[in-house]
CHARMM-style PDB file with segment names, atoms N, HN, CA, C and O in Angstrom:
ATOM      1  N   UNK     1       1.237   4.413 -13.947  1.00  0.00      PROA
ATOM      2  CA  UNK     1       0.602   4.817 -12.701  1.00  0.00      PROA
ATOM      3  C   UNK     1      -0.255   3.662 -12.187  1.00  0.00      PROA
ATOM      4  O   UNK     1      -1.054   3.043 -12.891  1.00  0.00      PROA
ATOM      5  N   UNK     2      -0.032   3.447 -10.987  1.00  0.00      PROA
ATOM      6  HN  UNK     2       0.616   3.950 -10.416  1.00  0.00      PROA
ATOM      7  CA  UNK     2      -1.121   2.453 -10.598  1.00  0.00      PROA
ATOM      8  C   UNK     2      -2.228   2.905  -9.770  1.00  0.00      PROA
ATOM      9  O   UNK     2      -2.258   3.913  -9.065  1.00  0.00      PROA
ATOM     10  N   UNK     3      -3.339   1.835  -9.986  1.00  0.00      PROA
ATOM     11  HN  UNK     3      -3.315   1.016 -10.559  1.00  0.00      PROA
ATOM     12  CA  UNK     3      -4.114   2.231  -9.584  1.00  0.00      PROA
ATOM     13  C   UNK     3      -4.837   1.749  -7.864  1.00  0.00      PROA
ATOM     14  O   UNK     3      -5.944   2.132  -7.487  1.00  0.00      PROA
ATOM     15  N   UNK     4      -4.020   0.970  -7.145  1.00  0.00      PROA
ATOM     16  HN  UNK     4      -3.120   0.659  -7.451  1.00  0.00      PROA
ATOM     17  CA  UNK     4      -4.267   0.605  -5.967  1.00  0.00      PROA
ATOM     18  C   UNK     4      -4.525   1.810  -4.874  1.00  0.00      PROA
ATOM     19  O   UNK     4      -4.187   2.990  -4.962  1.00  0.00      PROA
ATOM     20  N   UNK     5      -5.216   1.153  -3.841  1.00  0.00      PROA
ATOM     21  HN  UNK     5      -5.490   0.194  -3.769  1.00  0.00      PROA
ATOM     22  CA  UNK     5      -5.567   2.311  -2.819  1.00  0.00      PROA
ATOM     23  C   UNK     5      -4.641   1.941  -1.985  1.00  0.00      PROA
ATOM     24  O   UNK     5      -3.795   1.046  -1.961  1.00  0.00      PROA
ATOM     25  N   UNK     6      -5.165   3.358  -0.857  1.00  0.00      PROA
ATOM     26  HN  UNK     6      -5.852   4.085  -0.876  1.00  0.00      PROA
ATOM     27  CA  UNK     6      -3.883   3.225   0.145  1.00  0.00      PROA
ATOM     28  C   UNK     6      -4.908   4.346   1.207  1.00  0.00      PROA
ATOM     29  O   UNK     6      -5.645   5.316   1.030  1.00  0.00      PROA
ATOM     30  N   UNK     7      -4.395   3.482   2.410  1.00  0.00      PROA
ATOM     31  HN  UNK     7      -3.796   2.695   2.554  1.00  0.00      PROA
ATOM     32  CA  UNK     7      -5.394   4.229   3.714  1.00  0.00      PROA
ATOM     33  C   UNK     7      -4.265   4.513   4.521  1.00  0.00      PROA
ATOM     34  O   UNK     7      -3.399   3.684   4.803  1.00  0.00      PROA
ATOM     35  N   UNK     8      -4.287   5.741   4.902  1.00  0.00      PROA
ATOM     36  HN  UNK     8      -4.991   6.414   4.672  1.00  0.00      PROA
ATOM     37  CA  UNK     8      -3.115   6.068   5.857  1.00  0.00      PROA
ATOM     38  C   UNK     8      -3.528   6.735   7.031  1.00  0.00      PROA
ATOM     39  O   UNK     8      -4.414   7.583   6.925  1.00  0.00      PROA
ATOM     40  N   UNK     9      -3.063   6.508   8.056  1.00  0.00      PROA
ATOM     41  HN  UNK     9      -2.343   5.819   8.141  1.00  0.00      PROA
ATOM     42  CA  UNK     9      -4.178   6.553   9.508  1.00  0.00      PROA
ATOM     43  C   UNK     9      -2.350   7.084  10.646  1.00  0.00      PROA
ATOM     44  O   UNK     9      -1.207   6.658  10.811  1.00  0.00      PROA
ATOM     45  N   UNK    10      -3.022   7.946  10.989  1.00  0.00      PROA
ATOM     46  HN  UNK    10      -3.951   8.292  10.855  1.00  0.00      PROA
ATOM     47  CA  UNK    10      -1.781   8.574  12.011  1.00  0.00      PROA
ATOM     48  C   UNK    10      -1.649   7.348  13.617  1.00  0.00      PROA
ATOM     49  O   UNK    10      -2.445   6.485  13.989  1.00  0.00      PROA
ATOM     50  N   UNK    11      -0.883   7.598  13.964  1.00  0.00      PROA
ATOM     51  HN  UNK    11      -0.237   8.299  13.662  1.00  0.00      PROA
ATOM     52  CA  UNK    11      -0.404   6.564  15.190  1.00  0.00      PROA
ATOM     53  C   UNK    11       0.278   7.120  16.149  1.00  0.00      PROA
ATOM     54  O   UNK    11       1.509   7.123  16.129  1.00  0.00      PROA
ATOM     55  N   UNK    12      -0.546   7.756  17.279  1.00  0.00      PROA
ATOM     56  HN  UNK    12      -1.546   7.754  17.295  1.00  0.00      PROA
ATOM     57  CA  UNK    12       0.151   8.003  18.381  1.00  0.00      PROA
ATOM     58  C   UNK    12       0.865   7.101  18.952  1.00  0.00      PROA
ATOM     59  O   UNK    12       1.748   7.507  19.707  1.00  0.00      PROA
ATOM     60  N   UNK    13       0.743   6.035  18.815  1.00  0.00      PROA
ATOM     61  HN  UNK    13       0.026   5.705  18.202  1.00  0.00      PROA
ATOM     62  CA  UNK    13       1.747   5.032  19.712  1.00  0.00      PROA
ATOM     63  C   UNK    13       2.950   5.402  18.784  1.00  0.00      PROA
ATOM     64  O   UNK    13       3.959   5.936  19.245  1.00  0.00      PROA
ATOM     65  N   UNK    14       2.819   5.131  17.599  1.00  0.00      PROA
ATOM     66  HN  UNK    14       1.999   4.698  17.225  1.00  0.00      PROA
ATOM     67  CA  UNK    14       4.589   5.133  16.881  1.00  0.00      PROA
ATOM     68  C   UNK    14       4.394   6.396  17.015  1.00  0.00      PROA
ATOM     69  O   UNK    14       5.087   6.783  17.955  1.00  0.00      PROA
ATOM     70  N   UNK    15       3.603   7.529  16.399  1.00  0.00      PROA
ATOM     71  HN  UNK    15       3.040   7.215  15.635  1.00  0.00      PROA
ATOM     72  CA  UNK    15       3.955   9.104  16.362  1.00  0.00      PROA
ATOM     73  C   UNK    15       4.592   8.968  14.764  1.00  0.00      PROA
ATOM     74  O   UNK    15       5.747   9.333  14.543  1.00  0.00      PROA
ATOM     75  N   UNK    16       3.828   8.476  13.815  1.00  0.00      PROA
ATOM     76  HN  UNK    16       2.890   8.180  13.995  1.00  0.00      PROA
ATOM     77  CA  UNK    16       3.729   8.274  12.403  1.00  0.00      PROA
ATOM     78  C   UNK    16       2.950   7.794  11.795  1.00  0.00      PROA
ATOM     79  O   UNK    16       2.478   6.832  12.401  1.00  0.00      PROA
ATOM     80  N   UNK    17       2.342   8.011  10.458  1.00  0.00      PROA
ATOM     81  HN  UNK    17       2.726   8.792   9.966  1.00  0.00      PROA
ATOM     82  CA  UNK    17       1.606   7.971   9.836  1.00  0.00      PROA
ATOM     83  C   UNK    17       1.907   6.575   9.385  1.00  0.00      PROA
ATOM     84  O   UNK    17       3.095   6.274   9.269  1.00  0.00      PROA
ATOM     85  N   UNK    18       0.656   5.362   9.017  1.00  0.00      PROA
ATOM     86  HN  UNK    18      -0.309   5.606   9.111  1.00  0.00      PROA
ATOM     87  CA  UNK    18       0.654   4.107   9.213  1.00  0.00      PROA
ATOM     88  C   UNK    18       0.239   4.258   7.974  1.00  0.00      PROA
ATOM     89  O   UNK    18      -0.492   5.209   7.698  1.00  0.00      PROA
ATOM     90  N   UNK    19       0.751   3.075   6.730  1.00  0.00      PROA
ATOM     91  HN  UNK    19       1.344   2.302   6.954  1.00  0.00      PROA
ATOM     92  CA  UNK    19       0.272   3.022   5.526  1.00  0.00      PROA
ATOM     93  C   UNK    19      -0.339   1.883   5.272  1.00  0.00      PROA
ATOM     94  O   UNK    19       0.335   0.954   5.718  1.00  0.00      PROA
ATOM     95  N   UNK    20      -1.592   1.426   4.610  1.00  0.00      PROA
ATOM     96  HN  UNK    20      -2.139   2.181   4.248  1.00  0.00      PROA
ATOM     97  CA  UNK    20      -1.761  -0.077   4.547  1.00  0.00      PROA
ATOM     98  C   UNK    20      -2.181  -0.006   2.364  1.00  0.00      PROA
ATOM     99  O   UNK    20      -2.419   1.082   1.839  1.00  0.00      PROA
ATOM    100  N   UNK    21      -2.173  -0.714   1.918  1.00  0.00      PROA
ATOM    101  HN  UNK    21      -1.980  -1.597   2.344  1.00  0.00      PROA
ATOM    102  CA  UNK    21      -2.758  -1.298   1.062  1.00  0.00      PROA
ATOM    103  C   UNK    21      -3.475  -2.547   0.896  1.00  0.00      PROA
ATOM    104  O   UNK    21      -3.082  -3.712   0.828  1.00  0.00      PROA
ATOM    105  N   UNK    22      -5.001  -1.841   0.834  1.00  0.00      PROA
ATOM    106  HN  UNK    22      -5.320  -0.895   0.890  1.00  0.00      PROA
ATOM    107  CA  UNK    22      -6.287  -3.216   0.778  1.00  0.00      PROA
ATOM    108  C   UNK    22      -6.227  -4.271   0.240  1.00  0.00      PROA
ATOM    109  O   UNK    22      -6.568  -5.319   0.789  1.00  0.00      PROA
ATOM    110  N   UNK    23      -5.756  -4.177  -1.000  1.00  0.00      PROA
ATOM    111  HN  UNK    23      -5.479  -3.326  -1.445  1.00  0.00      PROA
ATOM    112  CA  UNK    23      -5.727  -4.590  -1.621  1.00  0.00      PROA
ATOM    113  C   UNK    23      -4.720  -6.189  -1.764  1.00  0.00      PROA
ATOM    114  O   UNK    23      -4.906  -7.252  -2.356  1.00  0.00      PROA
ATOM    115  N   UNK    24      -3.558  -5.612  -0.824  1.00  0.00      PROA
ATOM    116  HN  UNK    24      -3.407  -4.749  -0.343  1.00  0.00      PROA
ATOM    117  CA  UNK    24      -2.717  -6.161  -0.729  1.00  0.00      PROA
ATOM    118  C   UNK    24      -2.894  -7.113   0.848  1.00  0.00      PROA
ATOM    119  O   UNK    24      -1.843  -7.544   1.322  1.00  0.00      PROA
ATOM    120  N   UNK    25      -4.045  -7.372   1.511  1.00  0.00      PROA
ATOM    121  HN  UNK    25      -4.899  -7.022   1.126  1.00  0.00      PROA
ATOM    122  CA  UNK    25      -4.213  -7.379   2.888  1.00  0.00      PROA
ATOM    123  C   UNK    25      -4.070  -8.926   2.923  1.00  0.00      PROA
ATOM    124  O   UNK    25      -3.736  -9.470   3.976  1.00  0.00      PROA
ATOM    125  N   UNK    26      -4.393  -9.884   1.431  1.00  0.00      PROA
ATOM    126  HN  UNK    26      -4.664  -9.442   0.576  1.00  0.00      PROA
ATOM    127  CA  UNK    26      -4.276 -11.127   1.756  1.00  0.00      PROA
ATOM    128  C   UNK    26      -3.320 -11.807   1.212  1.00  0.00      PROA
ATOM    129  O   UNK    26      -3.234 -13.012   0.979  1.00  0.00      PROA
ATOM    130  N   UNK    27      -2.291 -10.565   0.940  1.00  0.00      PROA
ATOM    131  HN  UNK    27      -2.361  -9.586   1.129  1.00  0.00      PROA
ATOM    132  CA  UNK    27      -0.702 -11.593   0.464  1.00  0.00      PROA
ATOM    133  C   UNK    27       0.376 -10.882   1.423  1.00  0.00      PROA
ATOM    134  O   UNK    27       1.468 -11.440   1.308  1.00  0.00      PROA
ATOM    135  N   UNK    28       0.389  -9.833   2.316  1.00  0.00      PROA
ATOM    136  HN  UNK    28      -0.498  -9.380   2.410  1.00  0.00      PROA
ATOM    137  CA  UNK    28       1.195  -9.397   2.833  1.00  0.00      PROA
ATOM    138  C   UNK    28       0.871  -8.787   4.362  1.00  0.00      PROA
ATOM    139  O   UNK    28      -0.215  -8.216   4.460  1.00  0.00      PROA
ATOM    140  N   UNK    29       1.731  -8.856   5.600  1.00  0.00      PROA
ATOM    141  HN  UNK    29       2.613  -9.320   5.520  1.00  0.00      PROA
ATOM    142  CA  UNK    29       1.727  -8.430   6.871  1.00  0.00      PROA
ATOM    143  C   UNK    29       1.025  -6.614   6.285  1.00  0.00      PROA
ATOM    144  O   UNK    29       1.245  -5.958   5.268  1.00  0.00      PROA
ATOM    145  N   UNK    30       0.195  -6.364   7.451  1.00  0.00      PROA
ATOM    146  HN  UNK    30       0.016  -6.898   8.277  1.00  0.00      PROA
ATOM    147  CA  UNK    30      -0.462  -4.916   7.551  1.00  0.00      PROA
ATOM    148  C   UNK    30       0.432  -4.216   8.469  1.00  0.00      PROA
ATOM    149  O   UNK    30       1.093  -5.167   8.885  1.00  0.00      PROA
ATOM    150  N   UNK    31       0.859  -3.251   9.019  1.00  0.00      PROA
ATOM    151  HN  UNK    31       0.322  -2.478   8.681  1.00  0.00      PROA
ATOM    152  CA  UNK    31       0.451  -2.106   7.834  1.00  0.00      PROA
ATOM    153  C   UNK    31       1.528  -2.089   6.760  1.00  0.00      PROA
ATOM    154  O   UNK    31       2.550  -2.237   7.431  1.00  0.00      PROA
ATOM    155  N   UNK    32       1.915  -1.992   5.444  1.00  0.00      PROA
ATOM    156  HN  UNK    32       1.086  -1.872   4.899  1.00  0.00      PROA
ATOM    157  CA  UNK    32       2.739  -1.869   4.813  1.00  0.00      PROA
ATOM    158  C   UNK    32       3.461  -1.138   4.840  1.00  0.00      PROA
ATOM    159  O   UNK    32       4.092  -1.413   3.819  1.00  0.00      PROA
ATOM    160  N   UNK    33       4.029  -0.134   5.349  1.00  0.00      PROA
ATOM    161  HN  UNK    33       3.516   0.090   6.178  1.00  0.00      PROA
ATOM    162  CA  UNK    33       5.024   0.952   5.430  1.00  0.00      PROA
ATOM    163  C   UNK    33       4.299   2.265   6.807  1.00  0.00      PROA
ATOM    164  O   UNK    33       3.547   2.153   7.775  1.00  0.00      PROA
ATOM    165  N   UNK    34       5.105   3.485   6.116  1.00  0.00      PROA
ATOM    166  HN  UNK    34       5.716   3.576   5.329  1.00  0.00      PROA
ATOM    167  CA  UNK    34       5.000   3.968   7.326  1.00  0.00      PROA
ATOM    168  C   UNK    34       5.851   5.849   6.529  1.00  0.00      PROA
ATOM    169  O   UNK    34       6.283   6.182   5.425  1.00  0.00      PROA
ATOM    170  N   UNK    35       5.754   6.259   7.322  1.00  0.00      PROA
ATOM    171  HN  UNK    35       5.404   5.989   8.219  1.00  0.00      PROA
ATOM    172  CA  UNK    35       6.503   7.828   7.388  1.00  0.00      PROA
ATOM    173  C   UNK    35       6.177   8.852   8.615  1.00  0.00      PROA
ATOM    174  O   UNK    35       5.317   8.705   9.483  1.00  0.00      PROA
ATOM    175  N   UNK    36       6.979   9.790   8.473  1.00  0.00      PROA
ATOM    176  HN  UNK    36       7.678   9.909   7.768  1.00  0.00      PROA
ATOM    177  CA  UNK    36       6.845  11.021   9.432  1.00  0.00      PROA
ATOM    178  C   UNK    36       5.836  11.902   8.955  1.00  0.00      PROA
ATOM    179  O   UNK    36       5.034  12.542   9.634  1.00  0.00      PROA
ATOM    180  N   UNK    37       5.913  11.884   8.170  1.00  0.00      PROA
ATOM    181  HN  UNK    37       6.565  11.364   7.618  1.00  0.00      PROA
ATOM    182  CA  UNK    37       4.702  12.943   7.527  1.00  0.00      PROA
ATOM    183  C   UNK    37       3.969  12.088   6.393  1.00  0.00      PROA
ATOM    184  O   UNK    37       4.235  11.026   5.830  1.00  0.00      PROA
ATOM    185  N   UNK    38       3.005  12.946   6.310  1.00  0.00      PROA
ATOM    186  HN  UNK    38       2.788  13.809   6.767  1.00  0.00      PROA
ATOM    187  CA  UNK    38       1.655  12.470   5.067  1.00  0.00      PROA
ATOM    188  C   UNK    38       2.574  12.336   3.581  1.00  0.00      PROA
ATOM    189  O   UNK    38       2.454  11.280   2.960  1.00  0.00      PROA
ATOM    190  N   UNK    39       3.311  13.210   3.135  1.00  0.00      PROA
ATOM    191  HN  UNK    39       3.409  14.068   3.641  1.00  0.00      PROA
ATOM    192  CA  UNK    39       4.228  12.884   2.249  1.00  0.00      PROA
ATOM    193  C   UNK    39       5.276  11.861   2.078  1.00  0.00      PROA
ATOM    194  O   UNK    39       5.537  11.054   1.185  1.00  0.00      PROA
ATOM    195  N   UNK    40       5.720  12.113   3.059  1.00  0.00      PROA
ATOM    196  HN  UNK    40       5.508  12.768   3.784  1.00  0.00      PROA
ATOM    197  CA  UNK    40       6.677  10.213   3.162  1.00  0.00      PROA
ATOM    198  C   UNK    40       5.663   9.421   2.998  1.00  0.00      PROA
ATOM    199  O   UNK    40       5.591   8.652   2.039  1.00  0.00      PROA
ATOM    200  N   UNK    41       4.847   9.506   3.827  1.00  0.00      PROA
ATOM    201  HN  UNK    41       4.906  10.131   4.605  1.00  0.00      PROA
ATOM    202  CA  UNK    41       4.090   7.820   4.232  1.00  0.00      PROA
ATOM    203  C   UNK    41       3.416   8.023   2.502  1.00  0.00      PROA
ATOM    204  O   UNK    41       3.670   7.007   1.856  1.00  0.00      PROA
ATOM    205  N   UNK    42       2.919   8.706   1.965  1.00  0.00      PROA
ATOM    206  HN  UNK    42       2.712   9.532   2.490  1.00  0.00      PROA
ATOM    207  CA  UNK    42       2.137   8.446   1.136  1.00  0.00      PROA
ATOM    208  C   UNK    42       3.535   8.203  -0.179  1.00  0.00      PROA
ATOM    209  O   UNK    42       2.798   7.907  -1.119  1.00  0.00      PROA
ATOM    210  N   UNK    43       4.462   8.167  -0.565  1.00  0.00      PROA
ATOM    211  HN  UNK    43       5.060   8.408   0.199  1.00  0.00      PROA
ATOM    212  CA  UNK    43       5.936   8.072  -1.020  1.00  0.00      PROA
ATOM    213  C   UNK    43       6.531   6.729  -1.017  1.00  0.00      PROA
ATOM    214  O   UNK    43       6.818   5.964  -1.938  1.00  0.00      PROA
ATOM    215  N   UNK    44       6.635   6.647   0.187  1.00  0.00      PROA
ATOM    216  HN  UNK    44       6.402   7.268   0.935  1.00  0.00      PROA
ATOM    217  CA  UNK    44       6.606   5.035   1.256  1.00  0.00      PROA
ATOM    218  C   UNK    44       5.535   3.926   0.756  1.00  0.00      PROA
ATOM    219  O   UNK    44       5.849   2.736   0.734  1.00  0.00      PROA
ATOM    220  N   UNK    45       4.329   4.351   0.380  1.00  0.00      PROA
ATOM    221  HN  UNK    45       4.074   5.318   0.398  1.00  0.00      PROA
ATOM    222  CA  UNK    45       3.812   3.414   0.205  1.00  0.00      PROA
ATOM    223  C   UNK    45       3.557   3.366  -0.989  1.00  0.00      PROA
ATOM    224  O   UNK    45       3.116   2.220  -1.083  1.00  0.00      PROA
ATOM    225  N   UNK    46       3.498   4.033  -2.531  1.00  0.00      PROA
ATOM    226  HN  UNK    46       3.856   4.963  -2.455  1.00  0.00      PROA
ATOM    227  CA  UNK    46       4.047   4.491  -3.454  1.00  0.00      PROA
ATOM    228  C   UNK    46       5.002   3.275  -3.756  1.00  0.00      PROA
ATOM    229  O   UNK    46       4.684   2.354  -4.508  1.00  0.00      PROA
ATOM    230  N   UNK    47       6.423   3.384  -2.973  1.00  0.00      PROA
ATOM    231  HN  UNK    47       6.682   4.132  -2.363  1.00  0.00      PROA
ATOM    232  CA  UNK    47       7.680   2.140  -3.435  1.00  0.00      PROA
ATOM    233  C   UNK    47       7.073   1.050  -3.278  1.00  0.00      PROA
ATOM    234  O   UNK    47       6.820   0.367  -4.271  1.00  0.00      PROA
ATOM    235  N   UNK    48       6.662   0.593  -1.883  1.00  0.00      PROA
ATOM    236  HN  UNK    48       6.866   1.148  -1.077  1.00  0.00      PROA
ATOM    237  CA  UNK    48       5.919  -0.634  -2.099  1.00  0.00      PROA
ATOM    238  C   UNK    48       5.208  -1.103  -2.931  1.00  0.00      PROA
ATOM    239  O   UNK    48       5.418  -2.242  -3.347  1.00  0.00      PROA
ATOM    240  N   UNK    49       4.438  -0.531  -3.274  1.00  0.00      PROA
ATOM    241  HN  UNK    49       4.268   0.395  -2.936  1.00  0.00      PROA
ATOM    242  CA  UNK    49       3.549  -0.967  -4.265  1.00  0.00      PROA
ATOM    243  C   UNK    49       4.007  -1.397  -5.469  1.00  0.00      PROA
ATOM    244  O   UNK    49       3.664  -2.382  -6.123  1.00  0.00      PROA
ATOM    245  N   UNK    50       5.048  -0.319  -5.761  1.00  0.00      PROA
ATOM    246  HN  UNK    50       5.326   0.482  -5.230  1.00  0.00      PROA
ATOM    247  CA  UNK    50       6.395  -1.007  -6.938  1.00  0.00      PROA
ATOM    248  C   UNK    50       6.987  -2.076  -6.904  1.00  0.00      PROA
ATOM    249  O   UNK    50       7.149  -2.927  -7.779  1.00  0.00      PROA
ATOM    250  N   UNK    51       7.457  -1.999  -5.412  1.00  0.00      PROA
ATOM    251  HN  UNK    51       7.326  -1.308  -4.702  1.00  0.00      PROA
ATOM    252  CA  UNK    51       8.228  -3.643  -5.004  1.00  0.00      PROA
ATOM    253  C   UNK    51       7.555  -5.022  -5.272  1.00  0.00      PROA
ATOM    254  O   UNK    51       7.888  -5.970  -5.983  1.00  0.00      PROA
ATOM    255  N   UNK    52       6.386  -4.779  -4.369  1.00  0.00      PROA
ATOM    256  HN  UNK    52       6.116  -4.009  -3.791  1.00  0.00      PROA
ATOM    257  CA  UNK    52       5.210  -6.107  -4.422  1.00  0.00      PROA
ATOM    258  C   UNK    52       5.121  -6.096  -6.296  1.00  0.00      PROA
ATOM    259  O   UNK    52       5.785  -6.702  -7.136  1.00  0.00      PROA
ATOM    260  N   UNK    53       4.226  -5.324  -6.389  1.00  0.00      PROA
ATOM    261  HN  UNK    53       3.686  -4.832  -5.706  1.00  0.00      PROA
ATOM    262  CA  UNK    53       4.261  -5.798  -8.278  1.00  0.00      PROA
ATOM    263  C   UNK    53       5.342  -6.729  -9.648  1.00  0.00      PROA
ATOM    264  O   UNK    53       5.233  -7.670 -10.434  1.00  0.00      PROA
ATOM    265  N   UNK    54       6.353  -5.681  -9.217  1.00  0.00      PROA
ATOM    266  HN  UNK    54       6.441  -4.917  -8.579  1.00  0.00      PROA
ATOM    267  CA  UNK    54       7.612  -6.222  -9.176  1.00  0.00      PROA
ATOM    268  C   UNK    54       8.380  -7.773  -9.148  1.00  0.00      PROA
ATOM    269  O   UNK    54       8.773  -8.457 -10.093  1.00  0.00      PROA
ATOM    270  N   UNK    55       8.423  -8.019  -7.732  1.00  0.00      PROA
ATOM    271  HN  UNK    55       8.104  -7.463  -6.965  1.00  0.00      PROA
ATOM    272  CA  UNK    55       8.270  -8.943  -7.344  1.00  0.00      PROA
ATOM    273  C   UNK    55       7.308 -10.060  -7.607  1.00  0.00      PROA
ATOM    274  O   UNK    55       7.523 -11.219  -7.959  1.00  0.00      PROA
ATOM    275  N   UNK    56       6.036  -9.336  -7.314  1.00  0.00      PROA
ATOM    276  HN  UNK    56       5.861  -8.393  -7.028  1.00  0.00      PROA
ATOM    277  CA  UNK    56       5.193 -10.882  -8.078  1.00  0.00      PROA
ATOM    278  C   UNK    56       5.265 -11.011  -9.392  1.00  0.00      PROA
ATOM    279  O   UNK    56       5.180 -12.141  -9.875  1.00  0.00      PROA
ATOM    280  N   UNK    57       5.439  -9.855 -10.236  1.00  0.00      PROA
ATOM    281  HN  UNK    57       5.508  -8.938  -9.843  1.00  0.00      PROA
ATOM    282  CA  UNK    57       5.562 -10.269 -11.680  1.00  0.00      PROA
ATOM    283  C   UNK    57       7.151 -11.655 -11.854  1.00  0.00      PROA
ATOM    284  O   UNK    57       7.060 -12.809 -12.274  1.00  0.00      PROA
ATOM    285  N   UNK    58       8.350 -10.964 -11.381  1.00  0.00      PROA
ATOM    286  HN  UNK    58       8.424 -10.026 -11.040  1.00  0.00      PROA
ATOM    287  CA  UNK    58       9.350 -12.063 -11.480  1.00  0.00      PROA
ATOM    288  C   UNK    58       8.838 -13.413 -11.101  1.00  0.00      PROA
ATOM    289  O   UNK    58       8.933 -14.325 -11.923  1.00  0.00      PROA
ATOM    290  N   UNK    59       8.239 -13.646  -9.791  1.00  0.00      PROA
ATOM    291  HN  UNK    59       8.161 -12.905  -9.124  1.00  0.00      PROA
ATOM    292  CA  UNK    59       7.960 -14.982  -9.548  1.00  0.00      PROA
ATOM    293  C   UNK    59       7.015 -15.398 -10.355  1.00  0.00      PROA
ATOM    294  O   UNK    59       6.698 -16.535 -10.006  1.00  0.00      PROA
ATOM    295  N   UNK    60       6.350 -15.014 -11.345  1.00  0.00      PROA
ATOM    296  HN  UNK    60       6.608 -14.091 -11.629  1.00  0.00      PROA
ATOM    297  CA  UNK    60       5.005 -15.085 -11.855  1.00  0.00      PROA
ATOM    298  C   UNK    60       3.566 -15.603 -10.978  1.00  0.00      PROA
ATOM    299  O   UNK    60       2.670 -16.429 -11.149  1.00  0.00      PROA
ATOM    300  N   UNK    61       3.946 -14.590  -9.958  1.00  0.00      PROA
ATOM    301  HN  UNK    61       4.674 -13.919  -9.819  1.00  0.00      PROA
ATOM    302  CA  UNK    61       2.189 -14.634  -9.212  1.00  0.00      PROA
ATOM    303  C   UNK    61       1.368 -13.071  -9.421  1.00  0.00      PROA
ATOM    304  O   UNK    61       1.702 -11.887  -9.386  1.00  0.00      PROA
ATOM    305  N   UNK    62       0.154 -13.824  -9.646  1.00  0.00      PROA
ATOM    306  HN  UNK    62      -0.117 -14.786  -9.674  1.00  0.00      PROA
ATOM    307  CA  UNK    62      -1.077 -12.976  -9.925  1.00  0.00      PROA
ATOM    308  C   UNK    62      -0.540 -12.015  -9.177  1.00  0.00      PROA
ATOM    309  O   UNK    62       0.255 -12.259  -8.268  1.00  0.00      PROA
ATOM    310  N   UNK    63      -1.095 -10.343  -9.633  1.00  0.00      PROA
ATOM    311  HN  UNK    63      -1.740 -10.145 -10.371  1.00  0.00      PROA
ATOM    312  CA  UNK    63      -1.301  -9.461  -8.705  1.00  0.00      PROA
ATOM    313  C   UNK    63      -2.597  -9.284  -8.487  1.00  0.00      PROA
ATOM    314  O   UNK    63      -3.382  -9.783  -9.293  1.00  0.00      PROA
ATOM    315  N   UNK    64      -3.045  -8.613  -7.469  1.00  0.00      PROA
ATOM    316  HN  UNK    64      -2.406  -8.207  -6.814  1.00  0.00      PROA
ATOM    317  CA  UNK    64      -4.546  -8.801  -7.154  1.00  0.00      PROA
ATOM    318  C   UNK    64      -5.092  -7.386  -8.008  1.00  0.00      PROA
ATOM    319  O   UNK    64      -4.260  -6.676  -8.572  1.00  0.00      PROA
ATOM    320  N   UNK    65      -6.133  -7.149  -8.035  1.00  0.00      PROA
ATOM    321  HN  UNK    65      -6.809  -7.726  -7.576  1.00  0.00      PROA
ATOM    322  CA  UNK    65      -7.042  -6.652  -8.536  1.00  0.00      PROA
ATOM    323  C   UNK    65      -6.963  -4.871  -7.707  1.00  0.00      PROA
ATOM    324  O   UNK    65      -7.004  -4.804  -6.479  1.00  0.00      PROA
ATOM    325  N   UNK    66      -6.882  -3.927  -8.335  1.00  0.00      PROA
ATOM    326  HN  UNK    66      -6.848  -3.982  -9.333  1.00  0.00      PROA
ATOM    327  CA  UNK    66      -7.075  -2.774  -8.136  1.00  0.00      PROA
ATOM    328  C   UNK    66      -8.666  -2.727  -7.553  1.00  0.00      PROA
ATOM    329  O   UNK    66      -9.655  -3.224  -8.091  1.00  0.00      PROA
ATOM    330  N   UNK    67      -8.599  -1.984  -6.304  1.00  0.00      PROA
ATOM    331  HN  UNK    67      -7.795  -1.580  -5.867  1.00  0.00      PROA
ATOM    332  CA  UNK    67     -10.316  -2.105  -6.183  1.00  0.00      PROA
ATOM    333  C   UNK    67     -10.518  -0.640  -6.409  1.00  0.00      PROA
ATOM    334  O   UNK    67      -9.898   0.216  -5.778  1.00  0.00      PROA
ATOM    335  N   UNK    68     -11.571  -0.335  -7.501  1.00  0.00      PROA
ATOM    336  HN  UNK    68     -12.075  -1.030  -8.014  1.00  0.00      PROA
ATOM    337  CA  UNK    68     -12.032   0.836  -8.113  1.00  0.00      PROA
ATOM    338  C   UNK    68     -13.325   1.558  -7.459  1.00  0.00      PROA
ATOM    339  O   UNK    68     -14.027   0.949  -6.652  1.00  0.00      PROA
ATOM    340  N   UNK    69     -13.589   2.835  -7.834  1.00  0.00      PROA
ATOM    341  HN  UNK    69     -13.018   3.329  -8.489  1.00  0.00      PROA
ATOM    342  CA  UNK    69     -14.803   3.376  -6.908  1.00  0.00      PROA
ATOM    343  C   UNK    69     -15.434   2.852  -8.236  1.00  0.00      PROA
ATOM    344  O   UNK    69     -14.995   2.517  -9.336  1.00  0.00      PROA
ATOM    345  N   UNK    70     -16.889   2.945  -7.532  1.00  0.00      PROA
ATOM    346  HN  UNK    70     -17.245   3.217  -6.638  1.00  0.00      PROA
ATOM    347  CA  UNK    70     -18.018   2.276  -8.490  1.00  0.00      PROA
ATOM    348  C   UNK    70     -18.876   3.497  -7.838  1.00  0.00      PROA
ATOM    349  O   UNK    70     -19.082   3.543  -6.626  1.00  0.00      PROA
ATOM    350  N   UNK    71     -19.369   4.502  -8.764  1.00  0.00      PROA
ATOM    351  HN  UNK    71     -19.203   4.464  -9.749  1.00  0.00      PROA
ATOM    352  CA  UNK    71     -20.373   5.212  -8.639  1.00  0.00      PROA
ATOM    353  C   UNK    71     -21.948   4.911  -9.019  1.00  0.00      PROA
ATOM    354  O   UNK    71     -22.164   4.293 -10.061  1.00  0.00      PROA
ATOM    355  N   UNK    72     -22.994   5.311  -8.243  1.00  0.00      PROA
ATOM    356  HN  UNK    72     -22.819   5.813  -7.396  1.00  0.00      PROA
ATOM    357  CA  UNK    72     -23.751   4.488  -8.446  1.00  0.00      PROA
ATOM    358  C   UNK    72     -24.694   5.014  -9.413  1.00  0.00      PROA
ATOM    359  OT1 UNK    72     -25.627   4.315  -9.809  1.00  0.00      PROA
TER     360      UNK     72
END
């Protein structure tokens, strides 16, 4: 299971739910995926997160850092 976040923000212009990962904001184009509903998009961005990892593990580049809640 990973532990990356994911902000998903609805879009009247497309008329779909916009997925981004923060985490991911300084190795890859925003928004990262996308769906019709809160379940796709949140699914949708789910694979990605597989892919990118994935992927940087083969090339051997760092993955970035899970950003965690810090309670105070």
């Amino acid at each position: 299971m990973n532990r990356y976040s994911m902000i998903l923000e609805w879009s009247d212009e497309d008329n779909l739910y916009l997925v981004t990962i923060p985490e991911f904001s300084d190795l890859v184009l925003m928004p990262c995926t996308q769906g019709k509903t809160r379940t796709e998009a949140i699914r949708n961005g789910e694979e990605v997160i597989e892919m990118y990892l994935e992927s940087w593990q083969a090339e051997g580049i760092p993955s970035p850092q899970p950003h965690l809640l810090q309670l105070a």
